[in-house]
VOTI-210402 format. One line per 4 residues: number of its first residue (from 0); their letters; for each residue x negated, y, z of C-alpha. Coordinates in steps of 0.1 Angstrom, whole numbers. Layout:
BEGIN
NUM	a	X:Y:Z  ...
//
This chain:
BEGIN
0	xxxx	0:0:0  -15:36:-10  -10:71:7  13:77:-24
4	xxxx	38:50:-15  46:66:15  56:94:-7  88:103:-27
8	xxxx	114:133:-29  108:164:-9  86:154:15  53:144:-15
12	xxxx	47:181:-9  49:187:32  37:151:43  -2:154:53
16	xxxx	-22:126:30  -44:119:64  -14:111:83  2:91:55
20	xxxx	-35:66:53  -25:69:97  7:52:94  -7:27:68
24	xxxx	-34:15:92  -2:10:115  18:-8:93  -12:-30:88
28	xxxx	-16:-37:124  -17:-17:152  6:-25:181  36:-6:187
32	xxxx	42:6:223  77:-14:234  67:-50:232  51:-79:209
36	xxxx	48:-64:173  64:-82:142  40:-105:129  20:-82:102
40	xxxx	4:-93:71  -33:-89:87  -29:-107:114  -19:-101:151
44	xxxx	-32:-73:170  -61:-83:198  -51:-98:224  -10:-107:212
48	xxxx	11:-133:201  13:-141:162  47:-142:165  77:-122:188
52	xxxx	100:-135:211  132:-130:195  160:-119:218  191:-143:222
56	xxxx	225:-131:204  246:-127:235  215:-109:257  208:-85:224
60	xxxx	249:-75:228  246:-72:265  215:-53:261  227:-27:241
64	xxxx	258:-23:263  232:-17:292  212:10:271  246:28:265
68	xxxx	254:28:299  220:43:309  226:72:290  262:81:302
72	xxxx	248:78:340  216:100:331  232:125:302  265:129:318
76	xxxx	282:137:285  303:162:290  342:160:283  355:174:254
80	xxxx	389:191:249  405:178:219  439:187:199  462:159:197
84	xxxx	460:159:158  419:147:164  423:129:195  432:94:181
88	xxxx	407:67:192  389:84:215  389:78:253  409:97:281
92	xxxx	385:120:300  410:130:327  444:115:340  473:123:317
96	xxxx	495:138:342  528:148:332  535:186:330  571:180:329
100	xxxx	598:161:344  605:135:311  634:141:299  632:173:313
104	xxxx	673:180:316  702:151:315  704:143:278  734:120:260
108	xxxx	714:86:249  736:85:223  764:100:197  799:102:209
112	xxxx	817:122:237  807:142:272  839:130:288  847:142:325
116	xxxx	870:124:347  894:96:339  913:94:306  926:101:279
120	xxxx	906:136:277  911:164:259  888:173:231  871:204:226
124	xxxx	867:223:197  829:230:202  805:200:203  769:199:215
128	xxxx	739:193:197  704:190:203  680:218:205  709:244:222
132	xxxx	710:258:253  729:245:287  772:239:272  799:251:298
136	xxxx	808:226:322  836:199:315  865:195:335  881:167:345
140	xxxx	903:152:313  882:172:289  859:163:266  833:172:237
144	xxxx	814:156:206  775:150:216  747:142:197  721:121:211
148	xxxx	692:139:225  717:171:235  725:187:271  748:169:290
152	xxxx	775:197:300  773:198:341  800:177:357  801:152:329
156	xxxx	813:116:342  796:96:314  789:94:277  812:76:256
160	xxxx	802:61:223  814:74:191  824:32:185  843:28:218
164	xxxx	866:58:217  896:70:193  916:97:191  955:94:188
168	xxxx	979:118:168  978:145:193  940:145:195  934:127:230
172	xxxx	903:108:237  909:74:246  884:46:253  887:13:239
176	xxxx	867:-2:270  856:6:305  841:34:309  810:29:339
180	xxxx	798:66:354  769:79:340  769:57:309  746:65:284
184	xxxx	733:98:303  698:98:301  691:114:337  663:141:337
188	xxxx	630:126:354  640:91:344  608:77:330  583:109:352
192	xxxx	583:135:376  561:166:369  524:155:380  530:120:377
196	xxxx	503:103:362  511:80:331  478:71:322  440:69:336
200	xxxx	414:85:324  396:52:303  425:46:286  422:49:249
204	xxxx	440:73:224  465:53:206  494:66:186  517:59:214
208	xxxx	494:77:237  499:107:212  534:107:214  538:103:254
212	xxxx	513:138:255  531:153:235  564:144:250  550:153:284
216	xxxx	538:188:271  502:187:262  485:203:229  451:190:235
220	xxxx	437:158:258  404:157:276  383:132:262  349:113:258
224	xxxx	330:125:227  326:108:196  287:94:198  273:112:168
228	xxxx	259:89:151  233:96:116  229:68:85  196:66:70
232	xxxx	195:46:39  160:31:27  152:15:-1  132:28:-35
236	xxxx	150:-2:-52  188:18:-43  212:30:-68  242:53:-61
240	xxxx	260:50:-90  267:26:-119  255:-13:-126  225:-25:-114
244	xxxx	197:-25:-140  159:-26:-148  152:-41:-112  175:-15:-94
248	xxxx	204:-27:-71  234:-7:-59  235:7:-24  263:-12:-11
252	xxxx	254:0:27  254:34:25  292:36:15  301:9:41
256	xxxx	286:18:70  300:53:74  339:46:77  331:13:97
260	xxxx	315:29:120  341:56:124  361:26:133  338:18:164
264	xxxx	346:54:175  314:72:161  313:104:143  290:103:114
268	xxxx	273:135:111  252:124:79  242:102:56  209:102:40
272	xxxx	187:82:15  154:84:22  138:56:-1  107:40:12
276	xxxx	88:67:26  77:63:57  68:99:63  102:109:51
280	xxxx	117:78:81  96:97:105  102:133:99  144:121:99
284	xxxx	141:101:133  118:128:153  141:154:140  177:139:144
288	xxxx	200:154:171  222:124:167  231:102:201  226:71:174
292	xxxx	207:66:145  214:38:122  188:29:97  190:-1:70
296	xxxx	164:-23:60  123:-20:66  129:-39:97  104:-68:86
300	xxxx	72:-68:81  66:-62:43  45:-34:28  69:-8:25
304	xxxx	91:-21:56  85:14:74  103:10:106  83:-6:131
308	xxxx	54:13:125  68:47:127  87:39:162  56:30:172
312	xxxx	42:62:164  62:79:178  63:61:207  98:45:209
316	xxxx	106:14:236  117:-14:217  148:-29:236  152:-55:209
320	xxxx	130:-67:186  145:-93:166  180:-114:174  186:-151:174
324	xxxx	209:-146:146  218:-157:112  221:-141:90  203:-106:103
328	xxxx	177:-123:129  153:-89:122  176:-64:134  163:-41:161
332	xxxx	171:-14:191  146:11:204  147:39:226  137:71:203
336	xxxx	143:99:231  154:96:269  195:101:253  190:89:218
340	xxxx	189:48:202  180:36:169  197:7:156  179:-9:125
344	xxxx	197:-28:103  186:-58:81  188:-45:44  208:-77:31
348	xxxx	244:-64:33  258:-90:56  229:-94:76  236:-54:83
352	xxxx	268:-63:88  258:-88:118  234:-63:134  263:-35:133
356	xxxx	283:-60:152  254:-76:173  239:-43:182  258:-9:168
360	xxxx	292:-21:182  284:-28:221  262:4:221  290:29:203
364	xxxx	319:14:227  298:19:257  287:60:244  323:61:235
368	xxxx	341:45:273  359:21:244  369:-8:266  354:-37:252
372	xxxx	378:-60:235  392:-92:249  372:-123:241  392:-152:225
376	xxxx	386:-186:206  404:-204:174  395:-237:161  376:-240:128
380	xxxx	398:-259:103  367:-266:83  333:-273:93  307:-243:99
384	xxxx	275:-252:94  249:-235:116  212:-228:119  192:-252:139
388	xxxx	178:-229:164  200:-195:165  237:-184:163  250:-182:130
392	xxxx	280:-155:123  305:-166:96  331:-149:76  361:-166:87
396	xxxx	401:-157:77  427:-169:102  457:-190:97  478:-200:117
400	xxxx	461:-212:153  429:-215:136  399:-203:118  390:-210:81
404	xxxx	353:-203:73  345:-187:44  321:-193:11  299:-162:2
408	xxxx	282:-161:36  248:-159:27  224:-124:37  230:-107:5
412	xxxx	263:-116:2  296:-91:9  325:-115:-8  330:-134:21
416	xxxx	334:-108:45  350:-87:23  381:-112:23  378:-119:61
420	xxxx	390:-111:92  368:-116:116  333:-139:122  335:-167:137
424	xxxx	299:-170:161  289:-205:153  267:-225:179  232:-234:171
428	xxxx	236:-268:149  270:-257:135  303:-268:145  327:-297:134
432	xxxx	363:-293:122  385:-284:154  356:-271:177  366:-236:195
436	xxxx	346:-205:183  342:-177:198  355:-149:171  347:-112:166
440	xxxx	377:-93:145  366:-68:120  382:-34:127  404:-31:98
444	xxxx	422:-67:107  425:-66:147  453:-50:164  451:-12:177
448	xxxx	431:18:176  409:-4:156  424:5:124  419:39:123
452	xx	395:51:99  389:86:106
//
């Protein structure tokens, strides 16, 4: 690898030629500062392993989780206030204490009459709709036409359907069953009192949760930010546009990764292409303001495989180095500043996928107070075959009470998990017809929040 291979785009004219031969003697050796480098063409550095310790799948997710926590005890994010129209999948800050008795006056439950007193009543000429002020009180035999939602006029009895009552020639009221008191009255304070509280703060923004703060008076909620989260896309071999040709692929990650990480409850704040320039990796990591950065591919240990070397420059702590997964075993995590992770994604597509579900997803739910979603099992209708030594993630669809694994599952491949709905985490070894897996839904085909895009 020469100085000018660490070169391309804008930065071939500010990045220093001496410190571009520097990082090449990295890349061809020298230990980074976290743990056990990658193994490197030239051999192991003095006195370490040839080869890393990868980290197991289950303690890669739980260490994530634990770097994400670290950060909301030491940063203390501070709540943000957000209008209701932007609030949706985000994470309650504060109680939602009602500001209002709900419903806040008697309302009819449904169309008919306000009647008052035994019948047959006496029908009014005025009804009562919803949206008007307080109606005159009835008096006993009387009646009036109300729409549901409407002011109950004071000293109604009850509310009598518009299907259980009927009118005879001279225009009396009479019920065609039993009328109970306080039928179909909707009694203000039924479901709160002002200052109750209907939710705690945790609880996550749902469309429901919408429509309960606005019923109870709010315009904006209190909420955990969105972790801000930056895409850096590497790869000379990338194209943006059109069919792949004369050794040049499409970028298939660089328009995925955006809206699914929205869907873990990030805010994507860019999305740049950097090719294979290591220079150009270093100058976006040091200078990101981003909680998250996500980078994909130059995670191994090729000659233009960028990132390993540059977070050792800079002095990043590698928190994982490699997963006991399949596909996307050379994912990474490292520490970049005291409030700030890079994740570093496999450049395959589904081995990206795996690592932003092994690694992206437990450390955005954390930053984001997400509660972490129930785990569950289905049996596997077919076989899944596995890897002998690490955990294998398979596209999977579901029907039924069980799991059918998919075809198209290999590193590079995106048609099998484009049809699925959810990976099925297959034992070391594989698993037989009928086994229980454990199974991680994708966030377009899971119930809730999860579906939300934006």
């Amino acid at each position: 690898m020469t100085a000018r291979s660490l070169r391309s785009g804008e930065d071939a004219e500010e990045f220093d030629v001496e410190e571009a031969l520097a990082l090449v003697k990295e890349d061809n050796g020298a230990a980074h500062r976290a743990s056990a480098p990658p193994p490197q063409a030239s051999g192991p550095a003095p006195g370490r392993h040839a080869h890393h310790k990868a980290t197991p799948w289950a303690e890669a997710r739980a260490t994530a989780a634990r770097a994400a926590r670290a950060v909301t005890r030491s940063a203390r994010r501070a709540p943000v206030s957000v209008r209701l129209e932007d609030a949706l999948g985000l994470t309650l800050a504060a109680p939602l204490d009602a500001l209002t008795d709900l419903p806040s006056f008697n309302t009819s439950a449904m169309d008919g009459w306000a009647v008052a007193g035994p019948g047959p009543w006496a029908v009014r000429d005025e009804g009562v709709l919803a949206g008007h002020a307080e109606p005159a009180p009835l008096t006993d035999g009387e009646a009036a036409r109300i729409a549901t939602g409407a002011r109950i006029p004071p000293d109604t009895t009850a509310v009598l359907r518009s299907e259980h009552g009927q009118t005879d020639e001279k225009g009396r009221l009479h019920a065609t069953r039993e009328v109970v008191h306080g039928q179909d009255i909707r009694p203000r304070g039924q479901e709160c009192r002002s200052g109750d509280q209907l939710l705690p703060p945790g609880a996550l923004v749902t469309p429901a949760v919408l429509g309960l703060a606005a019923a109870a008076g709010y315009d904006t909620l209190t909420a955990v930010p969105r972790p801000r989260v930056e895409v850096l896309v590497l790869g000379d071999e990338l194209l943006t546009e059109g069919a792949p040709r004369d050794g040049l692929i499409r970028d298939a990650l660089g328009p995925m990764l955006p809206p699914w990480l929205r869907a873990l409850g990030a805010e994507v704040t860019a999305v740049r292409r950097l090719g294979d320039s290591a220079a150009a990796l270093r100058k976006a990591v040091t200078g990101s303001a981003a909680d998250v950065i996500v980078t994909t591919g130059g995670t191994a240990a090729g000659p233009v495989d960028h990132v390993h070397p540059v977070l050792g420059r800079i002095g990043a702590e590698l928190l994982v180095d490699g997963v006991k997964v399949r596909p996307g075993h050379p994912m990474l995590l490292a520490r970049t500043k005291e409030n700030q992770h890079l994740v570093g994604l496999p450049g395959n597509p589904l081995a990206a996928v795996s690592g932003l579900l092994t690694l992206a997803e437990p450390l955005l739910r954390t930053l984001a107070a997400r509660p972490a979603p129930e785990p569950y099992t289905l049996p596997l209708r077919d076989e899944a075959h596995g890897h002998p030594y690490d955990t294998r993630l398979v596209p999977v669809v579901l029907r039924g009470d069980s799991a059918v694994p998919l075809h198209y599952n290999g590193p590079a491949m995106l048609r099998g998990i484009a049809a699925a709905d959810a990976l099925a985490v297959v034992p070391p070894g594989g698993a037989r017809p009928g086994q229980e897996a454990e199974l991680l839904d994708l966030p377009w085909a899971s119930a809730g929040i999860g579906v939300c895009f934006t």
